[in-house]
VEXZALO-108765 format. One record per atom (N, C-alpha, C, CB): residue in one letter; x negated, y negated, z negated. Coordinates in steps of 0.2 Angstrom, whole numbers, plus 2048, in hexadecimal, padded with zeros to 3 digits. Glycine has a CB too. Layout:
BEGIN
aXYZ
...
# end
This chain:
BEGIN
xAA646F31B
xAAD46F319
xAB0476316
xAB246D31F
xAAC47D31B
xAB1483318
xAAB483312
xAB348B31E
xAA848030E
xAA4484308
xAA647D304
xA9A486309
xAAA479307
xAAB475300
xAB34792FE
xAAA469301
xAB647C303
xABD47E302
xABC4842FD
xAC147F309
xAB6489300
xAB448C2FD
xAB248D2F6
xAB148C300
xAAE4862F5
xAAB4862ED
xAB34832E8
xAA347E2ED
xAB847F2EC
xABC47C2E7
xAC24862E4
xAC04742EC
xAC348B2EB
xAC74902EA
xAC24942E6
xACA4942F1
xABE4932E2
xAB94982DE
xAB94922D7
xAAF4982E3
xABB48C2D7
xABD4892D0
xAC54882CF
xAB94832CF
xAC748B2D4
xAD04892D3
xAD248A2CC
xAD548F2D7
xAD24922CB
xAD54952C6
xAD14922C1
xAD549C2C7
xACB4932BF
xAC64912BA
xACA48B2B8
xABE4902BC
xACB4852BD
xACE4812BA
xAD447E2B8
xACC47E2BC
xAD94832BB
xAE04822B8
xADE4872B2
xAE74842BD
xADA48B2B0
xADB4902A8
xAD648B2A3
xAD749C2A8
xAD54852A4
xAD44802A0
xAD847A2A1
xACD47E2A0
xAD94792A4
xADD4702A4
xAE64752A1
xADE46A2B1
xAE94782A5
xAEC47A2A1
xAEF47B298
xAEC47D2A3
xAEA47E295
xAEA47E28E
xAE747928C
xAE748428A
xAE347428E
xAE146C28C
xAE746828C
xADD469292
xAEC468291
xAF0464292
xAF546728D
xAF246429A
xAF646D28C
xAFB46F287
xAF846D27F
xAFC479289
xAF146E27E
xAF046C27A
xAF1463277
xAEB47027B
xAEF45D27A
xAEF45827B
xAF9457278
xAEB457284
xAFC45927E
xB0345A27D
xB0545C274
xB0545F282
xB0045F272
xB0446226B
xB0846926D
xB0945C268
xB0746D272
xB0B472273
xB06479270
xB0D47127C
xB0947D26D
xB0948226B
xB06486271
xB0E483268
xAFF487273
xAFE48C27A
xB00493279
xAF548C27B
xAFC495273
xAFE49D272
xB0349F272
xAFD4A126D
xB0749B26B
xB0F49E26A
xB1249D270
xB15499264
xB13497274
xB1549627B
xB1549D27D
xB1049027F
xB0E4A0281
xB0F4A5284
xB104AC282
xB0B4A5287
xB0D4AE27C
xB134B2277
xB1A4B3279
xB144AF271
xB1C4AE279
xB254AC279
xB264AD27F
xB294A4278
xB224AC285
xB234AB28C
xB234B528F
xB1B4A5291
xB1E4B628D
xB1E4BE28A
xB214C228C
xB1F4BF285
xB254C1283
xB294C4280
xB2F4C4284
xB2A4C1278
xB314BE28A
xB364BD28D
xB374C1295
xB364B628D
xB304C2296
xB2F4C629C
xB2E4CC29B
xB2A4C32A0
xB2D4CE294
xB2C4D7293
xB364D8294
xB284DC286
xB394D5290
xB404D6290
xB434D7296
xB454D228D
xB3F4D229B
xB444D22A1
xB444D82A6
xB434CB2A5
xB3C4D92A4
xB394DE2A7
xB3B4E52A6
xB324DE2A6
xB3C4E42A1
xB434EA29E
xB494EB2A0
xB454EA298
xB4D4E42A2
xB534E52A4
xB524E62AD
xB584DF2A2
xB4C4E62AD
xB4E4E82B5
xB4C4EE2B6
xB4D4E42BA
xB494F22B6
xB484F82B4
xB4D4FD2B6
xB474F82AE
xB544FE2B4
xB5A5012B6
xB584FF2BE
xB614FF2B3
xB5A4FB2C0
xB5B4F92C6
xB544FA2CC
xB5C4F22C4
xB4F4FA2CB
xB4B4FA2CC
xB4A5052CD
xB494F62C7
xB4C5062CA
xB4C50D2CA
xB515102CF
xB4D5102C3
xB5850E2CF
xB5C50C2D3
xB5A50C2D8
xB5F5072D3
xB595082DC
xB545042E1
xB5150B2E5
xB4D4FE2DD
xB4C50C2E1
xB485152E2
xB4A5182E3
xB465192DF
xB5051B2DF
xB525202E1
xB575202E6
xB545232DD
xB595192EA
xB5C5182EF
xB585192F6
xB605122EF
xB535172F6
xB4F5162FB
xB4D51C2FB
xB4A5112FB
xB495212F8
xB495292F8
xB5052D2FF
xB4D52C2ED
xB5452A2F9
xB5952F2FD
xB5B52D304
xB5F52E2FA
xB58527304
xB5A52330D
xB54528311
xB5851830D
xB5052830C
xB4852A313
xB48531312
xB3E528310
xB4A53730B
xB4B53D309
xB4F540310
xB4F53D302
xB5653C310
xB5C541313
xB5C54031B
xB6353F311
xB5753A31E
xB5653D324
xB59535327
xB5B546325
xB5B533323
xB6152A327
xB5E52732A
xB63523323
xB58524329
xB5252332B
xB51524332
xB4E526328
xB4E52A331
xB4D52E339
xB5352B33F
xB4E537337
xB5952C33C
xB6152C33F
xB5F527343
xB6952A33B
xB5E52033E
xB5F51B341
xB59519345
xB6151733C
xB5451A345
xB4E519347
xB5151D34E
xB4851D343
xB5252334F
xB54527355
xB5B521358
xB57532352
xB5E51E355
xB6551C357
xB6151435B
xB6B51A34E
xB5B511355
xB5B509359
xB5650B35E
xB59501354
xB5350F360
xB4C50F364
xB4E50F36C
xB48515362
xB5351036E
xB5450C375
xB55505377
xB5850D377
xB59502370
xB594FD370
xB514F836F
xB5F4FD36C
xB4F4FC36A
xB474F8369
xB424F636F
xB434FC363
xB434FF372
xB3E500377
xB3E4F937C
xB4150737B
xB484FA37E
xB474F3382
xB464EE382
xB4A4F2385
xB434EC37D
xB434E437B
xB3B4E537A
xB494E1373
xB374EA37B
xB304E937A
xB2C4ED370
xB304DE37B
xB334ED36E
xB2F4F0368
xB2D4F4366
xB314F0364
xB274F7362
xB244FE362
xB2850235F
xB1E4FE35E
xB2D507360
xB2F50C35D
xB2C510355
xB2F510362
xB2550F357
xB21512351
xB2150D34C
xB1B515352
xB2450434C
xB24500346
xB2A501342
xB234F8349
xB30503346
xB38505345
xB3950733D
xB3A50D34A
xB3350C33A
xB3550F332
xB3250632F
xB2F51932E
xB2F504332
xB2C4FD32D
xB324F932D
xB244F8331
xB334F8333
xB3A4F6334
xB404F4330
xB3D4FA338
xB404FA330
xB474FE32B
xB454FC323
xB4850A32D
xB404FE322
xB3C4FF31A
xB3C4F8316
xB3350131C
xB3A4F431C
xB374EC319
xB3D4EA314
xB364E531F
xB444E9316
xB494E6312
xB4A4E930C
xB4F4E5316
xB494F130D
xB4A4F6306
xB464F6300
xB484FD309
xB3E4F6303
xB384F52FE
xB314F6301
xB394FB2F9
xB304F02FD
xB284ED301
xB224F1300
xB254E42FE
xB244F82FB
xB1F4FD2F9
xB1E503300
xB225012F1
xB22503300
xB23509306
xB2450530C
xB2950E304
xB2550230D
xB244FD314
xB1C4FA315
xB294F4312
xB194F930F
xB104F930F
xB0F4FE312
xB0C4F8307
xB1450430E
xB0E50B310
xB0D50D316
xB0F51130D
xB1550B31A
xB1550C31F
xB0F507325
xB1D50B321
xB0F503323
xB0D4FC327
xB044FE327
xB104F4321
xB0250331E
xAFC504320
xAFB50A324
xAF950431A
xAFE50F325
xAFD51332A
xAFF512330
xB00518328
xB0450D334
xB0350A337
xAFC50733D
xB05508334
xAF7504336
xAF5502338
xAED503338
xAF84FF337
xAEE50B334
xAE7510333
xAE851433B
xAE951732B
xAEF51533C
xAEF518342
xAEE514348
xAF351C343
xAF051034A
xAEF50B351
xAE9505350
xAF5507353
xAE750334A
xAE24FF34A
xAE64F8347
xADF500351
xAE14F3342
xAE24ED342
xAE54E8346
xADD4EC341
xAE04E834B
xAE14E5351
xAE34E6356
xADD4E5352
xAE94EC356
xAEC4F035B
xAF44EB35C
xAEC4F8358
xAF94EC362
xAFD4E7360
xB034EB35A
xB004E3369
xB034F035A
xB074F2354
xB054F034E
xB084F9353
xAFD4F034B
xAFA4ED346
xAFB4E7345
xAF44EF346
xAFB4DF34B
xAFC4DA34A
xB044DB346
xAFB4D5350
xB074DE34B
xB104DE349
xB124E0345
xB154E134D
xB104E6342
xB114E8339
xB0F4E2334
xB0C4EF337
xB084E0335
xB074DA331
xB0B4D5330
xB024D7334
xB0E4D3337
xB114CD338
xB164CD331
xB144CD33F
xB194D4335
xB204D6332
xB1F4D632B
xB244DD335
xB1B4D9327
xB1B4DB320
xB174D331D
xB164E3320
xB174CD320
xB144C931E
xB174C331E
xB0E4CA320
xB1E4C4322
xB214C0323
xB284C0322
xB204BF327
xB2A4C631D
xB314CA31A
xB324CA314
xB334D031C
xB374CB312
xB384CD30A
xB384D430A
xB3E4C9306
xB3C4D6305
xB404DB302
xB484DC302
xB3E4D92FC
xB4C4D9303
xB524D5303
xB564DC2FF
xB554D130C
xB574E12FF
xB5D4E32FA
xB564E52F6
xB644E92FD
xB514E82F5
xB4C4E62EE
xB4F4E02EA
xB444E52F0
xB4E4DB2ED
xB504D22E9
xB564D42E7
xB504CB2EF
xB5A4D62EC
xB634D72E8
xB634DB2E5
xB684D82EC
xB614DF2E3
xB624E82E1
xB5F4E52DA
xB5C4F02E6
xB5A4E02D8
xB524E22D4
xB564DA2D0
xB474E02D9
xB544D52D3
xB574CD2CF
xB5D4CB2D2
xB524C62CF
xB624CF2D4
xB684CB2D2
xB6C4D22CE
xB6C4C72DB
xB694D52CD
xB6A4DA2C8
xB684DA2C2
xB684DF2CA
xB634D72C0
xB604D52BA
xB634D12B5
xB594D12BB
xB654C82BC
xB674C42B9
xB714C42B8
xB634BE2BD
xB714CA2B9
xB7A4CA2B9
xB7E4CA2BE
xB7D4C62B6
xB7B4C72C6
xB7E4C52CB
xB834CC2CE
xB794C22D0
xB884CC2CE
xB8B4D12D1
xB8F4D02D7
xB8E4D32CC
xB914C72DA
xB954C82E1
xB8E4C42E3
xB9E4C42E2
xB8B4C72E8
xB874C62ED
xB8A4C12F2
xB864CA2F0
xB8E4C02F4
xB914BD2F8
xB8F4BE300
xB914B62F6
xB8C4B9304
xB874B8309
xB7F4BC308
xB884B130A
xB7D4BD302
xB754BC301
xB744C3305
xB724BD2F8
xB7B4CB305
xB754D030A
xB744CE310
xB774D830B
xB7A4CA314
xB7B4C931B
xB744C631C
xB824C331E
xB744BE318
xB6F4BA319
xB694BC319
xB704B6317
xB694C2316
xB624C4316
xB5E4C731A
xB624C7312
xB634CD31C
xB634D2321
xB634CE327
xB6A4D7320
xB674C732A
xB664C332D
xB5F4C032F
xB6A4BF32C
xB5B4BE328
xB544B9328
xB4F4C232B
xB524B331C
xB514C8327
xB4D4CE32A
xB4E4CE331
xB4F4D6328
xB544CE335
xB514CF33B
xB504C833F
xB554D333F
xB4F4C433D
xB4C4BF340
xB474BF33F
xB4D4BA33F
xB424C133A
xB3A4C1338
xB394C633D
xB384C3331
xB3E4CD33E
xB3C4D2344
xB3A4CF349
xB414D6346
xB414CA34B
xB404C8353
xB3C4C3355
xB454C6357
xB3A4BD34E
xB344B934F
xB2D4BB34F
xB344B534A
xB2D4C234A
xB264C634C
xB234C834F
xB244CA34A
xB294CC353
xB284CF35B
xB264C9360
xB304D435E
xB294C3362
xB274BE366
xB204BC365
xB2C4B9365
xB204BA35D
xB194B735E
xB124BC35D
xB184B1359
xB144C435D
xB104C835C
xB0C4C8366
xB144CF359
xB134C9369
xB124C7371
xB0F4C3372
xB184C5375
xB104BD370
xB0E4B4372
xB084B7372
xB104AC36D
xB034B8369
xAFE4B9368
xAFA4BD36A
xAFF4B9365
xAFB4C436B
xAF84C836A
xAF74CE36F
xAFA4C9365
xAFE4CB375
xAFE4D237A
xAFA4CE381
xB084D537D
# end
């Protein structure tokens, strides 16, 4: 069974980059121009978010630059301590909802220093594999596409981040301690 699952994830792709332009072809659909056009539409967009995107950067800089960070790390770590969480996952913590580049990096030093297998290494994983970005997403495409009243989207976001926190931590426990 795992080498027929095997042989079919080794002709996945091969076979959607032929049945696809078959089907388009059969249809009478223009394949190239199609993706030309498709392109041409994603370089522009890719452009308009760019401002934003830079934004983003130089907000996160300044959050980790001037020391906030740290504050708040020094501010929630009694509270974390008592509920079982590692203190040293806290900057991943903080990072993940900001930006998943520097939340990786944290997550990979993390877990150069305690090990794969270690229960910080399950819980970083967890956490970085089971969260977004959430003011990246707000900051990046609802800035692209024009959205300017957010409404509920940071609560609810910031709401689904720490629920991934406190679902990570449980089943890191269940699993792994």
């Amino acid at each position: 069974m795992v080498e027929l699952i095997n042989e079919m994830s080794r002709w996945a792709i091969p076979l959607i980059l032929l049945v696809v332009p078959l089907v388009a072809f059969m249809k009478k659909v223009l394949v190239y121009e199609t993706f030309v056009k498709g392109a041409e539409a994603g370089f522009a967009t890719a452009i308009q978010t760019i401002p934003f995107l830079v934004a983003m950067l130089v907000a996160i800089n300044i959050f980790r630059e001037s020391g906030a960070m740290q504050l708040m790390i020094a501010c929630l770590s009694p509270v974390f301590d008592h509920i079982g969480f590692p203190v040293e996952v806290l900057p991943h913590a903080i990072m993940r909802p900001l930006s998943g580049g520097a939340a990786l990096g944290i997550a990979t030093d993390l877990i150069e220093h305690h090990g794969p297998d270690s229960f910080i290494g399950n819980l970083v994983s967890t956490m970085q594999g089971s969260s977004d970005t959430t003011f990246y997403i707000l900051t990046l495409y609802f800035g692209a596409v024009g959205i300017h009243k957010y409404r509920y989207a940071v609560a609810n976001g910031l709401c689904a981040d720490l629920t991934t926190l406190a679902a990570s931590l449980f089943i890191v426990h269940a699993l792994f301690k």
